[in-house]
PAMIPA-397360 format. One record per residue: residue in three letters; x, y, z of N, C-alpha, C in turn; chain. Coordinates in steps of 0.02 Angstrom, whole numbers, plus 50000, padded with zeros to 5 digits. Each point is the difference from the previous one (the first is absolute). Layout:
! PAMIPA-397360
+-----+-------+-------+-------+-------+-------+-------+-------+-------+-------+---+
:   r :  n_px :  n_py :  n_pz : ca_px : ca_py : ca_pz :  c_px :  c_py :  c_pz : c :
+-----+-------+-------+-------+-------+-------+-------+-------+-------+-------+---+
: Ala :     X :     Y :     Z :     X :     Y :     Z :     X :     Y :     Z : A :
...
+-----+-------+-------+-------+-------+-------+-------+-------+-------+-------+---+
This chain:
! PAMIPA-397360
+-----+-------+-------+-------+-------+-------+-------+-------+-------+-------+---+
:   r :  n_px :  n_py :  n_pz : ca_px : ca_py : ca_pz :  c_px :  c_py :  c_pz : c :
+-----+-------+-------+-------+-------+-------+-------+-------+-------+-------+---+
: Unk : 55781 : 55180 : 54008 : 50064 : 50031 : 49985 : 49989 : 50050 : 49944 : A :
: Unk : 50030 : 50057 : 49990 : 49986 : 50057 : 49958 : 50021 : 49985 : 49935 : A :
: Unk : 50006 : 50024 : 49961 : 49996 : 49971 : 49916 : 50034 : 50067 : 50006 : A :
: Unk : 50080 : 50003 : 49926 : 50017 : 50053 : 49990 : 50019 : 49970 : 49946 : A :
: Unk : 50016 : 50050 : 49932 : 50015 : 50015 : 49927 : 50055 : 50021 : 49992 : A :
: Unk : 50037 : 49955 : 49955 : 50054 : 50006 : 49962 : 50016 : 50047 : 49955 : A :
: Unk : 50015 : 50064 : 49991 : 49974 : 50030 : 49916 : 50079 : 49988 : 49980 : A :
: Unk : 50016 : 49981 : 49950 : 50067 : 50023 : 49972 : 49996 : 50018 : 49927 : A :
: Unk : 50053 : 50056 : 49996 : 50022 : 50031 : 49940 : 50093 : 50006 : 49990 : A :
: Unk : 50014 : 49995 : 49958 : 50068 : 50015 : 49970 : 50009 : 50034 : 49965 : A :
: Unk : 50061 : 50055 : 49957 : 50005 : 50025 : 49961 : 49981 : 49983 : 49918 : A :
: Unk : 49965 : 50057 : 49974 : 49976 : 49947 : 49947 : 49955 : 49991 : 49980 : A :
: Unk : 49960 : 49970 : 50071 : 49926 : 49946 : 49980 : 49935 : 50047 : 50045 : A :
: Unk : 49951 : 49988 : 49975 : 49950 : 50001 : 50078 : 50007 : 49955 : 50051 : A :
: Unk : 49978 : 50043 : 50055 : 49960 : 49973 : 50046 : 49959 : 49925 : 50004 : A :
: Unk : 50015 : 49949 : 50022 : 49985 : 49949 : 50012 : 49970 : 49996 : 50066 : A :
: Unk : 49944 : 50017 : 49982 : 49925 : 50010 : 50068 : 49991 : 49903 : 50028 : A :
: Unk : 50013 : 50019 : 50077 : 49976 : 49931 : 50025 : 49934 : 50014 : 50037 : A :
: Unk : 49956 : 49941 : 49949 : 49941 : 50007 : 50024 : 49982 : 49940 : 50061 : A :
: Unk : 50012 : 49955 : 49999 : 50006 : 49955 : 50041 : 50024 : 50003 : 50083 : A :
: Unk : 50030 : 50037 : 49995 : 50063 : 49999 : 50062 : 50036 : 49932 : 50035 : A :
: Unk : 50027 : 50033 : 50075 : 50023 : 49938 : 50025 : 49979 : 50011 : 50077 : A :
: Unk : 49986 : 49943 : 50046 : 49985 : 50010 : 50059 : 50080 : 50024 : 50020 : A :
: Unk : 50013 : 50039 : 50065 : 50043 : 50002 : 50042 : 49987 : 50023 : 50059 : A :
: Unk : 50048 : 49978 : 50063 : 49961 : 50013 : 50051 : 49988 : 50077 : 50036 : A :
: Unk : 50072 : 50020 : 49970 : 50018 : 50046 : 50028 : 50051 : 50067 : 49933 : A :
: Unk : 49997 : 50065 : 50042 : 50058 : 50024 : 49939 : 50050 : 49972 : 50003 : A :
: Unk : 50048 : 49963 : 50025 : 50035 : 49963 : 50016 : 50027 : 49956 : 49955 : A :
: Unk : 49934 : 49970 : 49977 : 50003 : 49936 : 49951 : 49980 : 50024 : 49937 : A :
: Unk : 49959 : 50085 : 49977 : 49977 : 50011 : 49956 : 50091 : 50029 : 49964 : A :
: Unk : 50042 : 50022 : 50040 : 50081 : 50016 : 49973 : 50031 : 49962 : 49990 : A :
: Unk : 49998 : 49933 : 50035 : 50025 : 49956 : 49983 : 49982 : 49964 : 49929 : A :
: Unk : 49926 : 50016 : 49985 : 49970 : 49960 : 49935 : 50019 : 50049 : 49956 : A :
: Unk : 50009 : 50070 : 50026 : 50035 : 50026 : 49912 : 50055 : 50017 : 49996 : A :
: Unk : 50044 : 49992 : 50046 : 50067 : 49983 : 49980 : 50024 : 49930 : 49960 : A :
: Unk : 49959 : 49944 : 50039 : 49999 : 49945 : 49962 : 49967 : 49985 : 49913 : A :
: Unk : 49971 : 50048 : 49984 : 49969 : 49991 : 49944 : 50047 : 50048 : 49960 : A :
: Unk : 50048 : 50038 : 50006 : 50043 : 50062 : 49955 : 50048 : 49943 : 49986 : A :
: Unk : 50034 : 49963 : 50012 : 50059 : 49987 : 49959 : 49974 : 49922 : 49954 : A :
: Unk : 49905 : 49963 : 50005 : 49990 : 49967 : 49967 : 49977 : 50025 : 49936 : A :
: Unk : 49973 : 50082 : 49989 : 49983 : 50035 : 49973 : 50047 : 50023 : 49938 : A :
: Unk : 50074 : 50031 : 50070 : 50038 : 49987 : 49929 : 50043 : 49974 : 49976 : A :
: Unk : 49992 : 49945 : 50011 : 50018 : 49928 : 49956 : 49972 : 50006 : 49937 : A :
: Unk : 49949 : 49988 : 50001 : 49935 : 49993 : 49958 : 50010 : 50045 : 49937 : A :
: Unk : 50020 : 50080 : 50022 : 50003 : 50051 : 49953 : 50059 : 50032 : 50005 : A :
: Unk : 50052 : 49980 : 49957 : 50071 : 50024 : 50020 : 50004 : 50062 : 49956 : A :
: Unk : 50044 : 50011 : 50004 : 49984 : 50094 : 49971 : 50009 : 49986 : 49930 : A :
: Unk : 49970 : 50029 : 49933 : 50016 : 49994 : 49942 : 50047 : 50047 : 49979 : A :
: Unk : 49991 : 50073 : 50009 : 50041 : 50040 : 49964 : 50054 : 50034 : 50066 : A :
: Unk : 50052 : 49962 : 49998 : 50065 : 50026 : 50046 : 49972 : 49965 : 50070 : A :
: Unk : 50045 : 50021 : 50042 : 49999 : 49971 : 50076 : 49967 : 50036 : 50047 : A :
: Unk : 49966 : 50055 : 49982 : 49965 : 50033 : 50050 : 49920 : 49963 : 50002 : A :
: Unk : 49994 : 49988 : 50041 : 49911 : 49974 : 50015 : 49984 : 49993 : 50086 : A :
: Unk : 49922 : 50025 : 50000 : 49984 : 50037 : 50066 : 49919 : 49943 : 50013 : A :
: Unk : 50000 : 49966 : 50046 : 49959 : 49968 : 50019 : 49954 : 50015 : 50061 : A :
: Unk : 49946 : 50023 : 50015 : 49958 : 50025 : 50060 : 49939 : 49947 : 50011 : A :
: Unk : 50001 : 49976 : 50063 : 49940 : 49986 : 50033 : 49968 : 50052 : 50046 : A :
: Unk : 49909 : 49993 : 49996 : 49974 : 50070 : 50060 : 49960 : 49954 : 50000 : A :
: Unk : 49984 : 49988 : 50072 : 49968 : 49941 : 50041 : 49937 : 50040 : 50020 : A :
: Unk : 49943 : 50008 : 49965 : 49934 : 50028 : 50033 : 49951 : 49944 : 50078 : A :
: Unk : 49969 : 50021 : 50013 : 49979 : 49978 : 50062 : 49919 : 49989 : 49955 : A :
: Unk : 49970 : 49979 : 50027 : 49920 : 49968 : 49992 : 49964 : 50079 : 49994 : A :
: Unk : 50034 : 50066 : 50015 : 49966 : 50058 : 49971 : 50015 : 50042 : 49951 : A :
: Unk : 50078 : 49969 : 49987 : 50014 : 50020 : 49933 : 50064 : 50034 : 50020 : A :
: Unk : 49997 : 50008 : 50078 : 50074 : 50071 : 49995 : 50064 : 49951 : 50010 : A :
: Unk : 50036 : 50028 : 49974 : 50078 : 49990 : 49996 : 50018 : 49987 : 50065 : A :
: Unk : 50034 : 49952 : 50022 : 50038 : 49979 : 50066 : 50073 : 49988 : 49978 : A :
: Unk : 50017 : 49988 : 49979 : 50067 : 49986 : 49964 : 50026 : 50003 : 49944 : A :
: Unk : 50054 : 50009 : 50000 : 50025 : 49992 : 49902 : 50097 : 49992 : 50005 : A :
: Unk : 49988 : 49948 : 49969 : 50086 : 49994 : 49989 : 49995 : 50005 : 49924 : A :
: Unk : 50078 : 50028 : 50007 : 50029 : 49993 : 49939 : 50048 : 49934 : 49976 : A :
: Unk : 50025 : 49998 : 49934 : 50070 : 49971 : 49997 : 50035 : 50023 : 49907 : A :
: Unk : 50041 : 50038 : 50016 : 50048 : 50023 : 49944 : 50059 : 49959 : 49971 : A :
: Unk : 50005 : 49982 : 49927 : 50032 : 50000 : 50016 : 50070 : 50071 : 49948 : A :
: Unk : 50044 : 50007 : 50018 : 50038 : 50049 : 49948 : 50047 : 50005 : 49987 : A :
: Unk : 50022 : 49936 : 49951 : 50076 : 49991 : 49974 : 50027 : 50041 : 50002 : A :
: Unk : 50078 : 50012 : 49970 : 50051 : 50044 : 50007 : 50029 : 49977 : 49946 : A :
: Unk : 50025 : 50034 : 49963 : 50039 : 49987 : 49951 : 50076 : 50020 : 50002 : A :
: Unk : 50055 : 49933 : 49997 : 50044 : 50009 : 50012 : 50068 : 50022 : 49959 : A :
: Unk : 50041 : 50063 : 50016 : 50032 : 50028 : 49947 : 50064 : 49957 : 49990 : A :
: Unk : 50034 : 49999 : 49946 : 50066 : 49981 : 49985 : 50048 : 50040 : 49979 : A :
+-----+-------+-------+-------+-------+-------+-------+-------+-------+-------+---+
């Protein structure tokens, strides 16, 4: 089964290089694993300064190129009175 890489970055920080990867069988399951990994991500790192914060996974393949990439935003609103 093919091995593909997690990279994620957020506003903010670097790049968090996955060296390890994860088996999946298919692209199929490689979108499914980084959609599933964006909202444990940002849990983890909730935005510090205001409500805007931008979370990206790019899913490399065993040669390095990009097959996928989700995002997840998020971007309060501030409400007037």
């Amino acid at each position: 089964m093919p091995r593909y890489f997690f990279d994620i970055t957020s506003a903010g920080s670097p790049q968090d290089r996955d060296d390890e990867g994860t088996e999946c069988a298919d692209l199929a399951a490689v979108r499914k694993a980084a959609m599933r990994v964006l909202p444990d991500i940002a849990r983890d790192d909730l935005p510090k300064d205001g409500d805007r914060q931008t979370f990206t996974v790019v899913a490399r393949n065993e040669d390095g190129q990009a097959v996928y990439t989700a995002t997840l935003t998020f971007a309060g609103i501030q409400l007037l009175r």
